[in-house]
C-alpha positions in Angstrom: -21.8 39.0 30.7 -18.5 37.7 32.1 -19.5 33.8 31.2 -21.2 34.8 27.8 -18.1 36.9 26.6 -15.3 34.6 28.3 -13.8 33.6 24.7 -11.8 35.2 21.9 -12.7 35.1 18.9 -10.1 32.1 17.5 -11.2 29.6 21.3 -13.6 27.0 20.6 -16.7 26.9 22.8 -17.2 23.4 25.0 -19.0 20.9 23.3 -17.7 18.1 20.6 -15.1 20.5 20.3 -13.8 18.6 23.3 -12.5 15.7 21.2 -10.0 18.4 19.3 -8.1 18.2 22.9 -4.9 16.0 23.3 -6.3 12.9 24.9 -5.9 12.0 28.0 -2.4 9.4 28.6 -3.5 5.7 29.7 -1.5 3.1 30.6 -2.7 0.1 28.3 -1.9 -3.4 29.8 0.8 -5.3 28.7 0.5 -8.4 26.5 1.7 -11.7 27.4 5.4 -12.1 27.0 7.0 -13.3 23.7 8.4 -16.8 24.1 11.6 -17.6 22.7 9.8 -20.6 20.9 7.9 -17.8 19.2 11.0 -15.7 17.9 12.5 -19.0 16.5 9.1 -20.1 14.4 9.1 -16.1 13.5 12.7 -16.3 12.4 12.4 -19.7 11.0 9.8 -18.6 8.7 11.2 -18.4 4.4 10.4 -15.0 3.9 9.8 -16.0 0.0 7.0 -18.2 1.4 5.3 -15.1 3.7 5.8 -13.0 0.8 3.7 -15.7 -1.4 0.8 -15.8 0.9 0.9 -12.1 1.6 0.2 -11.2 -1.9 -2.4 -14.1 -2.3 -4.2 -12.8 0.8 -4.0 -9.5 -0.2 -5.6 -10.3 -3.4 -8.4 -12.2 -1.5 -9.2 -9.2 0.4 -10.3 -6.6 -2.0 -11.6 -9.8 -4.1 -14.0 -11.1 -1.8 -15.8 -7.7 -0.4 -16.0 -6.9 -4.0 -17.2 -10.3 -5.9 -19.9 -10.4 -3.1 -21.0 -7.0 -3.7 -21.5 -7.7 -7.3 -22.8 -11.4 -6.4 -25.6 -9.4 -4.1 -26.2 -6.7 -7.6 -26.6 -9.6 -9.7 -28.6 -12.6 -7.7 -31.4 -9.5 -6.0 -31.8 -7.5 -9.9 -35.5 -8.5 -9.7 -35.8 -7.5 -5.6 -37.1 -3.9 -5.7 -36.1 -3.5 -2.0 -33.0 -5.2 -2.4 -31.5 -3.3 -5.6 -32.8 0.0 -4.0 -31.0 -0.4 -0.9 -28.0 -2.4 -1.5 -27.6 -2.9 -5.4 -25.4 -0.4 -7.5 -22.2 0.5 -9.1 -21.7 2.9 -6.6 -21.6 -0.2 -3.9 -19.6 -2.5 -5.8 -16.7 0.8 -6.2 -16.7 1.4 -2.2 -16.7 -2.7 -2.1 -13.2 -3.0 -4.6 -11.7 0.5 -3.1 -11.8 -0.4 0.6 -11.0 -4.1 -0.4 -7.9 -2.9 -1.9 -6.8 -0.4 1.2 -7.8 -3.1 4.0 -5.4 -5.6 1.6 -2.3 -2.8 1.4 -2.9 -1.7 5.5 -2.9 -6.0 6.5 -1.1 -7.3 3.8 1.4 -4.6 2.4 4.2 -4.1 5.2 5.0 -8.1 4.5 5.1 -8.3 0.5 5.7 -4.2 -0.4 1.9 -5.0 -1.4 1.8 -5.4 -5.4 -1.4 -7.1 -5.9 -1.0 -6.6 -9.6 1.3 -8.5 -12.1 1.3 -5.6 -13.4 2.5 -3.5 -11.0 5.1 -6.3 -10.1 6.2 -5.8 -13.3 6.6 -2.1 -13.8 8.5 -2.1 -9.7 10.6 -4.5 -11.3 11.6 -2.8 -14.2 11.5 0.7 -12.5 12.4 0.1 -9.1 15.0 -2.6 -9.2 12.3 -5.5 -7.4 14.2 -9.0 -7.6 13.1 -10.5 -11.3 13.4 -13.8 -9.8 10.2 -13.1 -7.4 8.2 -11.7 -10.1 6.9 -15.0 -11.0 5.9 -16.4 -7.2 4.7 -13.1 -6.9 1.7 -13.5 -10.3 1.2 -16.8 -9.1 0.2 -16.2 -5.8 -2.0 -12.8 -6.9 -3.9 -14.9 -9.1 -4.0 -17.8 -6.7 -5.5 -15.0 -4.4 -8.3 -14.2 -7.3 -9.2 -17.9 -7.4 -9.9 -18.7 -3.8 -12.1 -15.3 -3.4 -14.1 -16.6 -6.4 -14.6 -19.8 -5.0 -15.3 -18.4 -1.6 -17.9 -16.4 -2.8 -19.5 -18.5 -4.9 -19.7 -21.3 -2.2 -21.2 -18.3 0.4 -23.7 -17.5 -2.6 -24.4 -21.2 -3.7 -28.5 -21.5 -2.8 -28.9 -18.3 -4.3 -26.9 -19.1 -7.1 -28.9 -22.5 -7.9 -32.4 -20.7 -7.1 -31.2 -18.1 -9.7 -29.8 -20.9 -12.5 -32.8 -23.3 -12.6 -34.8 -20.2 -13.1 -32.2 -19.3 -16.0 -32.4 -22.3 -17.4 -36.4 -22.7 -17.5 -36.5 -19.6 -19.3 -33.9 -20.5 -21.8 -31.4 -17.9 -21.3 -27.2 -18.2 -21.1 -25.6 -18.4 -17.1 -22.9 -17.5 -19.0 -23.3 -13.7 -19.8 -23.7 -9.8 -18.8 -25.9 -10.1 -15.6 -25.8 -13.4 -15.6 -24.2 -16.0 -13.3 -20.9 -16.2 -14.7 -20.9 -12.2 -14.5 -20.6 -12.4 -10.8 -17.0 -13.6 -11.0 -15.8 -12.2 -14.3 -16.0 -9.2 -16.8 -18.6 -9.7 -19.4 -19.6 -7.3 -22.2 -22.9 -6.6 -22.9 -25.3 -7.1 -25.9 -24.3 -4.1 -27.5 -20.8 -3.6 -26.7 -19.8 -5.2 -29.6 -17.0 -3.3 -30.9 -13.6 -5.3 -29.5 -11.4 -2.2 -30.4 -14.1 0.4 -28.2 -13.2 -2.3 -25.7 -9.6 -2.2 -25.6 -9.3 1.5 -25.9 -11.7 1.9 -22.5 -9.5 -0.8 -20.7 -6.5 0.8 -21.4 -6.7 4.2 -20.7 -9.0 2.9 -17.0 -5.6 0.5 -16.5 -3.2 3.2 -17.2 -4.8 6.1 -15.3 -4.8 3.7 -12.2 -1.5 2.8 -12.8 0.0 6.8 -13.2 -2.4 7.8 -9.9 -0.7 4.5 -8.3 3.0 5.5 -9.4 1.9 9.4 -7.8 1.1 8.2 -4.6 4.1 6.2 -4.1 6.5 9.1 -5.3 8.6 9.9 -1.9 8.8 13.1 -3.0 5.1 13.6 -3.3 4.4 16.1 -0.6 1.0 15.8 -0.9 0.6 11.8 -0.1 1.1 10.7 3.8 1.6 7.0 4.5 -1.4 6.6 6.3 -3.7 8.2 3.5 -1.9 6.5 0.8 -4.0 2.8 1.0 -7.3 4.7 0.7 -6.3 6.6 -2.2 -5.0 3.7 -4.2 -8.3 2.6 -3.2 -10.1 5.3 -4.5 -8.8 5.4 -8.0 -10.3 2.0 -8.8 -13.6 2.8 -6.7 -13.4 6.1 -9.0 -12.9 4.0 -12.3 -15.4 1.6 -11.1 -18.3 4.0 -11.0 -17.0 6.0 -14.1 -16.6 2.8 -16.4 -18.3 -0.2 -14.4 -21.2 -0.2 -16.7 -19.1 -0.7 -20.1 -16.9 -3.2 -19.0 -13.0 -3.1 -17.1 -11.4 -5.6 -15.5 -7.7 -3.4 -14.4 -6.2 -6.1 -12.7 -4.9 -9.3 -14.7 -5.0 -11.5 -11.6 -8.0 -10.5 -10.5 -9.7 -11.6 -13.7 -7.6 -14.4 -14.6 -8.2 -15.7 -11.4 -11.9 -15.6 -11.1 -12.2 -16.8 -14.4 -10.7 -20.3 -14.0 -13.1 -20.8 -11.2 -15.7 -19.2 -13.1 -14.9 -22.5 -15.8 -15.3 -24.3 -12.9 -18.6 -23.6 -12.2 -20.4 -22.0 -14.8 -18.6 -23.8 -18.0 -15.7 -22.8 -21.0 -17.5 -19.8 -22.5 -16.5 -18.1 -19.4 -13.1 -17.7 -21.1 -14.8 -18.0 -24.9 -18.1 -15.7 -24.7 -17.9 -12.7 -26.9 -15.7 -13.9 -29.5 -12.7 -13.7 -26.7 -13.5 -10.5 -24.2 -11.1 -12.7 -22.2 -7.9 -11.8 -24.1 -8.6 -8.2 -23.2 -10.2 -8.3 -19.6 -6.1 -10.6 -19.0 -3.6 -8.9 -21.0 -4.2 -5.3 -21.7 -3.7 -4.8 -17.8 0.4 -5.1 -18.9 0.8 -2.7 -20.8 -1.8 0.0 -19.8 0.2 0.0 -16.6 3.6 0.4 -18.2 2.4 3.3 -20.4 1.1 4.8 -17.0 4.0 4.4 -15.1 6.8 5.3 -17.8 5.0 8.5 -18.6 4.8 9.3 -14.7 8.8 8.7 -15.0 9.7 10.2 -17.3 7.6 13.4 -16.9 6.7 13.5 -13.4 9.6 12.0 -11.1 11.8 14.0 -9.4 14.9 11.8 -8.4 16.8 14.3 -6.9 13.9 15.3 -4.7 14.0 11.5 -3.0 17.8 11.7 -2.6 17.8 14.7 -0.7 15.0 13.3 1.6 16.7 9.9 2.2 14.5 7.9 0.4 16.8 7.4 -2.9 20.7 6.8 -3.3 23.0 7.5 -6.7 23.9 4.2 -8.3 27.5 5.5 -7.8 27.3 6.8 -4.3 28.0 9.6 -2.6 30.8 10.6 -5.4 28.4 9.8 -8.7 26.2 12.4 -6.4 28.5 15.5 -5.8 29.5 14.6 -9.9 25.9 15.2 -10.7 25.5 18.1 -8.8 28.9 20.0 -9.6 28.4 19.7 -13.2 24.8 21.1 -13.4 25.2 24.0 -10.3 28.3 24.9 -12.9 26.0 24.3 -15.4 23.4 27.0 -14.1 26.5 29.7 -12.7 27.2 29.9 -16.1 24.0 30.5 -17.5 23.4 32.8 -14.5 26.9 34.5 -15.8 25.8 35.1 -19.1 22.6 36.6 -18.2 24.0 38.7 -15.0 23.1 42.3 -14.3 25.8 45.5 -14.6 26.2 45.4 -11.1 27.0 41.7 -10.8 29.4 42.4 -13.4 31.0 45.2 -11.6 30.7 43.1 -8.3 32.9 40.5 -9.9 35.5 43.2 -11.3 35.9 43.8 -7.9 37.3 40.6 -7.2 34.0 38.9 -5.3 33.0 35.2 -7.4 29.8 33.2 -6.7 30.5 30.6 -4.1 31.6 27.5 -5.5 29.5 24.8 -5.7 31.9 22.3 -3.7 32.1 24.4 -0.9 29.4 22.7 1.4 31.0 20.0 3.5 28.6 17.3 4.1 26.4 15.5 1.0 23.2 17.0 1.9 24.7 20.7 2.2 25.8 19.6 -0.9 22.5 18.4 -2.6 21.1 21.1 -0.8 23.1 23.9 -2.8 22.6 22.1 -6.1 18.7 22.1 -5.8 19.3 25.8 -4.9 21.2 26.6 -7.9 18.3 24.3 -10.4 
């Protein structure tokens, strides 16, 4: 009875239980030394150029997993085995979501990780990001849209021809929804003819991905850790994918603009003309979807004070434009607090006791610390 009643009632019983133990400490071998050739090229490197490339390769990377996931929907609709086991919106959301995390976890720490002109925009306007990037910065993203289109479409080519000489012997358009061209691009379908049901639908997908985007990168966001936050920037456009995928969104500008020229390329000029002008939509309603997104999470949502007194923030004016702030609202409240203050705190004060003045903590974050108090 002693081994069968050995444990309490919170211990854990031996099995794969075992992996909940702190691992056991290696030594891992060292790597080779680093050469002081190899810290010149490093240092020698223009930092606007890395940046470039990082933002074109990030935009490759969620790009090409998801352009090929859509290339293997499209080219096996008529393989029963083929649709059944690898065919769906569902795969083509995982494909763009994990794209999109794999792009932030390889490509973010050298370019902040934008991926968006979009998104450049609003951490421009926002966040102070240098105006005079913003332009390298869309040209590379949708530089980073083209060569994932290409890519894929040269990976995909026999399957592409088998699947457009059998198009055009039965007379039917390369250029529309399930069609070739619809492997690189956004295309409506027959019936979604209505341009304003369209716009509405990209707009409200853009700026929910945008407000969920601005969440997770809120410092003050206690909910949000810095490993999790790639997958769940992920997540929102797998999760918009499989809500809206089989209407019609684009959410990225680059994305779409980028895959379109090479879709002109190689399936023709109604790739950018089809549907009276889808194009327009799929391109520019990215900008401001995303702004209305993000502005709303300012100005409803952020919590500036909250990233100050965690370190991530500063006051434009310093540390002095910071106690300013706080003495004049903890006054503020005291006040308010007076006016609304019990008999007792009355009599307390006749007695000669006063609150504690709001000035009285010595360093800045005893300081900012006594002002969120007092809010």
């Amino acid at each position: 009875m002693g081994q069968v009643e050995r444990l309490q009632t919170n211990d854990l019983e031996l099995g794969i239980t075992d992996a909940v133990k702190q691992h056991i400490t290696r030594n891992v071998a060292p790597s080779k030394p680093v050469t002081q050739a190899r810290l010149d090229f490093e240092y020698n490197r223009p930092r606007w150029l890395r940046e470039c490339f990082a933002e074109a390769t990030g935009v490759f990377m969620f790009c090409f997993p998801g352009l090929a996931s859509v290339a293997s929907f499209i080219l096996n609709a008529d393989d029963e085995f083929v649709i059944t086991a690898y065919g769906s919106i569902f795969q083509v959301g995982w494909a763009f979501g994990l794209g999109i995390a794999f792009a932030i976890i390889t490509c973010g720490p050298t370019s902040g990780g934008h991926f968006n002109p979009a998104i450049t925009l609003n951490l421009a306007y926002w966040q102070g990001f240098p105006w005079p990037k913003v332009p390298y910065y869309i040209l590379s993203q949708i530089v980073g849209a083209f060569a994932a289109a290409c890519l894929v479409t040269g990976m995909y080519w026999v399957q592409i021809q088998e699947y457009r000489a059998a198009l055009e012997a039965a007379g039917d358009p390369i250029v529309a929804a399930g069609s070739l061209a619809n492997i690189l691009v956004a295309i409506p379908g027959p019936t979604q003819t209505n341009k304003g049901y369209l716009f509405m639908i990209e707009f409200f997908v853009d700026a929910f991905i945008a407000f969920l985007i601005w969440a997770v990168l809120d410092p003050a966001n206690p909910f949000v850790s810095p490993a999790g936050a790639p997958f769940l920037i992920g997540m929102v456009y797998a999760v918009m994918i499989w809500a809206f995928g089989d209407i019609t969104i684009s959410t990225n500008l680059a994305r779409d603009l980028g895959a379109r020229i090479a879709a002109v390329i190689f399936f023709g000029r109604a790739a950018f003309t089809i549907d009276g002008g889808y194009a327009a939509i799929g391109i520019l309603v990215n900008i401001p979807a995303t702004f209305l997104g993000v502005t709303y999470y300012e100005l409803v949502m952020r919590d500036s004070i909250k990233g100050i007194c965690g370190g991530h923030l500063k006051h434009k004016d310093g540390d002095e434009g910071l106690t300013r702030h706080i003495t004049k609202h903890s006054l503020y409240d005291l006040e308010r607090q007076a006016t609304k203050g019990s008999g007792s705190g009355r009599s307390r004060r006749s007695e000669g006791s006063s609150p504690a003045s709001p000035t009285s903590p010595t360093s800045t974050t005893g300081f900012i610390q006594s002002g969120l108090a007092n809010r």
